[in-house]
C-alpha positions as CSV (number, residue, x, y, z in Angstrom):
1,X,65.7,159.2,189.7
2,X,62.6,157.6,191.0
3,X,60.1,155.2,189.7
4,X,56.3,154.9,189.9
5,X,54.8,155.2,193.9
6,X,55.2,151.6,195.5
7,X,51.7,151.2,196.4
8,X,51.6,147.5,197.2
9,X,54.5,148.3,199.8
10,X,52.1,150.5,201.7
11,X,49.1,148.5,201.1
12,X,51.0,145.7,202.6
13,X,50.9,147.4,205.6
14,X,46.7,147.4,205.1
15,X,47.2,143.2,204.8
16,X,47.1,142.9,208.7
17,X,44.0,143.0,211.1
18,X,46.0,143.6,213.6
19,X,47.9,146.6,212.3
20,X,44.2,147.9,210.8
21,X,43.1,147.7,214.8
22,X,45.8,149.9,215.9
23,X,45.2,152.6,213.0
24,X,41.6,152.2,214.0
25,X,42.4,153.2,217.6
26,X,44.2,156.2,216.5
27,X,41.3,157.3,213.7
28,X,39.5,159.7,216.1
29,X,42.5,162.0,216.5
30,X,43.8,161.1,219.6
31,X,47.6,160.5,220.6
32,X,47.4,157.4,222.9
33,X,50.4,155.5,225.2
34,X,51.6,152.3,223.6
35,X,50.0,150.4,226.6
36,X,46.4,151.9,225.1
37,X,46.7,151.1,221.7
38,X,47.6,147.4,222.8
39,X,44.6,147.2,225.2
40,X,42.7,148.8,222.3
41,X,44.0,146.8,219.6
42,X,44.1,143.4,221.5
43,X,47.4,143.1,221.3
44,X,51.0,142.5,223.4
45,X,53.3,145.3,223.9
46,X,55.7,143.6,222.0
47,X,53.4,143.0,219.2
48,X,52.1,146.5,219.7
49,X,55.4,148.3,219.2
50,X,56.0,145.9,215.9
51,X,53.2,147.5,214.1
52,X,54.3,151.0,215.3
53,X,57.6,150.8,214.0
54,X,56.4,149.8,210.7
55,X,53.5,152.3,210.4
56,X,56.0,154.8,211.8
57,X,58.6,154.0,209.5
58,X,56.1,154.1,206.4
59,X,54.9,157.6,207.9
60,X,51.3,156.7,208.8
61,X,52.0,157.3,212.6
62,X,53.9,160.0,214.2
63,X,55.1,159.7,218.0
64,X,55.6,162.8,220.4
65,X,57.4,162.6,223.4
66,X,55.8,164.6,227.5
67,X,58.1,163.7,230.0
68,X,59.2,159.9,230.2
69,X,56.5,158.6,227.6
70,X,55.6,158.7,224.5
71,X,52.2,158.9,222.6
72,X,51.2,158.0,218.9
73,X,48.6,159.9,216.7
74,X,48.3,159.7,212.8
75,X,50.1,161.1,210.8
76,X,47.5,163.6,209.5
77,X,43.7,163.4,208.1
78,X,45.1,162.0,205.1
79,X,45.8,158.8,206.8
80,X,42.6,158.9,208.1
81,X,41.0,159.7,204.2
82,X,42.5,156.7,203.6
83,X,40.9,154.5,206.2
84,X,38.0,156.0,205.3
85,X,37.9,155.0,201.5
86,X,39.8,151.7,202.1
87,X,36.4,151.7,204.1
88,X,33.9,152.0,201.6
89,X,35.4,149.3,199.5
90,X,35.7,146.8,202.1
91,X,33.5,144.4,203.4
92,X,31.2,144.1,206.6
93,X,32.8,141.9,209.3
94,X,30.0,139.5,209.9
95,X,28.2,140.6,213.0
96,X,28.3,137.4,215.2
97,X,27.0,139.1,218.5
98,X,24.8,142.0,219.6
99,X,27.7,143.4,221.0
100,X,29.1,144.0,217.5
101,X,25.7,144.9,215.7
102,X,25.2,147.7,218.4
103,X,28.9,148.8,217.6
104,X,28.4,148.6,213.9
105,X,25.2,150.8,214.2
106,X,26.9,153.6,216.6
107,X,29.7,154.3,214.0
108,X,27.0,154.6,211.6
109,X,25.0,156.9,213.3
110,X,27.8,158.9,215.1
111,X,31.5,159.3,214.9
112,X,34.9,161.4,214.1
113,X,36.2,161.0,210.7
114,X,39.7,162.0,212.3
115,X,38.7,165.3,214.2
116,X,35.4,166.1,212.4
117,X,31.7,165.2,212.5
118,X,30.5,162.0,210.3
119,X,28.4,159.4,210.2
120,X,23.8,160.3,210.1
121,X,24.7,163.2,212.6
122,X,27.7,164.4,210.8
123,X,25.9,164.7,207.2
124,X,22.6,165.9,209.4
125,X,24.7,168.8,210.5
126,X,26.0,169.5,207.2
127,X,22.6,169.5,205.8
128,X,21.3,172.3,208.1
129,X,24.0,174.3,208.0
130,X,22.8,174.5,204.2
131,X,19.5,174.8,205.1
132,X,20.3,178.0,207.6
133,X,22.2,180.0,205.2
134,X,25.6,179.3,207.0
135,X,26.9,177.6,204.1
136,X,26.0,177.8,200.1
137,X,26.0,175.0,197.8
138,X,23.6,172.3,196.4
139,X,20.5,171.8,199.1
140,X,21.3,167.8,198.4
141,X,24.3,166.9,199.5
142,X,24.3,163.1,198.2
143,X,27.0,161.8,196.2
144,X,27.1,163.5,192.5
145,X,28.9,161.6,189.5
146,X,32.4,162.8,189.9
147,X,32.5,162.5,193.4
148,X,35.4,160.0,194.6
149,X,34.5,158.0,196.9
150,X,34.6,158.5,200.7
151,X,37.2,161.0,199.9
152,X,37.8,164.5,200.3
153,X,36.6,166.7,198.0
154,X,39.1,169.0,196.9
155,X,36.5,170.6,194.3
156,X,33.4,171.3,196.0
157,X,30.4,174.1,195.1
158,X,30.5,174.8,199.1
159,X,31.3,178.3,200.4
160,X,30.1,180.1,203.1
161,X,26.8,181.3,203.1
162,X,24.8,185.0,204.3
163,X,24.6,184.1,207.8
164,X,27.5,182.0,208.6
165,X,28.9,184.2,211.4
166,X,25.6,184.0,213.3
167,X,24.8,180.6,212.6
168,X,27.9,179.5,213.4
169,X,28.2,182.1,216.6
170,X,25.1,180.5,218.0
171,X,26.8,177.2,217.9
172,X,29.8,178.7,220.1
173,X,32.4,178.7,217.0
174,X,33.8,182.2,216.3
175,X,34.5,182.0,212.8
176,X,37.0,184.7,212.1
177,X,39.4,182.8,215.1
178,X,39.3,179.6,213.2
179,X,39.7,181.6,209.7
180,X,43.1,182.7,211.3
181,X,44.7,178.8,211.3
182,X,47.2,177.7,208.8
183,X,44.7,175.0,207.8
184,X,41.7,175.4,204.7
185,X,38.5,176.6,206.6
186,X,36.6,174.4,204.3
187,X,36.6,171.1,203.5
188,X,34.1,168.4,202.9
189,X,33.9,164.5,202.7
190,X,32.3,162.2,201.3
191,X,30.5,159.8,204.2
192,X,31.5,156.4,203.3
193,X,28.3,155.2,205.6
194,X,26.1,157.6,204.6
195,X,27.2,158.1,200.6
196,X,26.7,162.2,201.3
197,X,28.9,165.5,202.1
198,X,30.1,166.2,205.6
199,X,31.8,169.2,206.5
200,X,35.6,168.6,206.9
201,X,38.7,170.7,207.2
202,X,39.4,173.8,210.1
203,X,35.8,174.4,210.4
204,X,34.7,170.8,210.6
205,X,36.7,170.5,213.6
206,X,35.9,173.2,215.4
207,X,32.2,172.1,215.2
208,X,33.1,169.0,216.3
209,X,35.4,170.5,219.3
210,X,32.6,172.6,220.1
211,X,30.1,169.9,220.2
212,X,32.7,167.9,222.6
213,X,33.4,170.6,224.8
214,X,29.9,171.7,225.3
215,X,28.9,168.0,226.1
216,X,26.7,167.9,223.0
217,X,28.1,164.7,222.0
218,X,30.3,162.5,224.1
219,X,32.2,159.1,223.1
220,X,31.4,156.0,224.0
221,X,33.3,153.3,225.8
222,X,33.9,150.5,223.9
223,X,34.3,152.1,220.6
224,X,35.8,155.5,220.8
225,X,35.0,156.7,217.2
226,X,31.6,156.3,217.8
227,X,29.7,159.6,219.4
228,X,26.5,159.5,221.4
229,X,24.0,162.6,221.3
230,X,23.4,163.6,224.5
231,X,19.8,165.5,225.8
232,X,21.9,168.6,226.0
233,X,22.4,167.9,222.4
234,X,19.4,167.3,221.1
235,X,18.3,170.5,222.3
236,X,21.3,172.3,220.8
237,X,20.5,171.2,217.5
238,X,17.2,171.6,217.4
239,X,17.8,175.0,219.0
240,X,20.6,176.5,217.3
241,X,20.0,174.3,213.3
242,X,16.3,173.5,213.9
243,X,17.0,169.6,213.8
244,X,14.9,167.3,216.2
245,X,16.1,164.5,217.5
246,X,13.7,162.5,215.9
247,X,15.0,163.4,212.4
248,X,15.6,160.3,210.5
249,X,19.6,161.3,210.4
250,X,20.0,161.3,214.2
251,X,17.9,158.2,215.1
């Protein structure tokens, strides 16, 4: 038999900065070396390969092996839910430098929640798409009672709308390829910056792929969640979802 979940065991593993750096690293998706993650994370290789074999060992981190080395990722994008939420109810670091301020403010405006589109552009995105027809649901996608915070929303009045395969199409996302994946087509989140939907789940990703690949977005140096809008961009979105760049949600 088993008792209740041990949550204090895995919030434990929450209690250290520098632990919370290396999940950080890892939030946008990508598998990185050991070496990375200790650059990243400020950190030794000896005190980076502590934290990995505890996070590993409590099933937050997955490593896979090409050739002689070996790469961590997250688990899944439920680990990165949870840095999201553990987000919203945490406090601001204090900014002490411009450095940081201009950091703070590009996650805000730009970033991957794990593999999709968040932050002003992400819910921007989501917005149009409404506004296009290539999805249906509520026109405001703000935060309704009910709604848990900056999490997914596994009960959501989004489907997809009359002109989804053309919307979507003119983005460069074929909709019946991504349809074909194991994984839900449709999921959203709830922007812990921005306290509104963004589009999550296969779909979400393969906007946000797209938007890589077509250098509509790239990311920036020094903080690698955080995604800049490039002039190609701009003119992609106002194109393709009628969004200008100097839409409140992209400034």
């Amino acid at each position: 038999m088993q008792g209740d979940a041990d949550i204090a065991r895995t919030a434990a593993l929450f209690a250290d900065p520098a632990r919370v750096r290396v999940l950080l690293a890892l939030a946008d998706g990508r598998a990185l070396a050991a070496s990375v993650l200790a650059a990243e994370a400020r950190l030794s290789a000896q005190g980076v390969s502590a934290h990995l074999a505890k996070l590993r060992t409590a099933g937050l981190v997955v490593a896979e092996k090409s050739g002689r080395h070996r790469f961590y990722r997250l688990a899944g994008p439920d680990t990165a839910e949870l840095l999201e939420t553990l987000a919203r109810y945490s406090p601001s670091h204090p900014v002490t430098s411009l450095r940081e301020g201009t950091r703070a403010e590009a996650l805000r405006t730009a970033r991957t929640c794990y593999d999709h589109l968040a932050g002003r552009l992400g819910v921007a995105v989501t917005a149009a798409l409404l506004a296009r027809g290539a999805l249906s649901g509520p026109a405001d996608t703000r935060r309704r009672p009910g709604d848990r915070i900056s999490a997914p929303l596994h009960e959501h009045p989004y489907t997809l709308g009359p002109a989804a395969t053309p919307v979507f199409g003119s983005l460069g996302v074929d909709l019946d390829v991504v349809a074909a994946g194991r994984r839900p087509l449709l999921k959203f989140c709830l922007d812990w910056s921005e306290q509104r939907h963004h589009l999550a789940g296969a779909l979400g990703a393969a906007v946000a792929t797209r938007f890589l690949d077509a250098g509509w977005v790239t990311r920036r140096a020094h903080a690698h969640r955080a995604l800049r809008l490039t002039p190609e961009g701009a003119q992609a979105l106002e194109t393709h979802l009628g969004l200008a760049a100097c839409n409140p949600d992209l400034a």
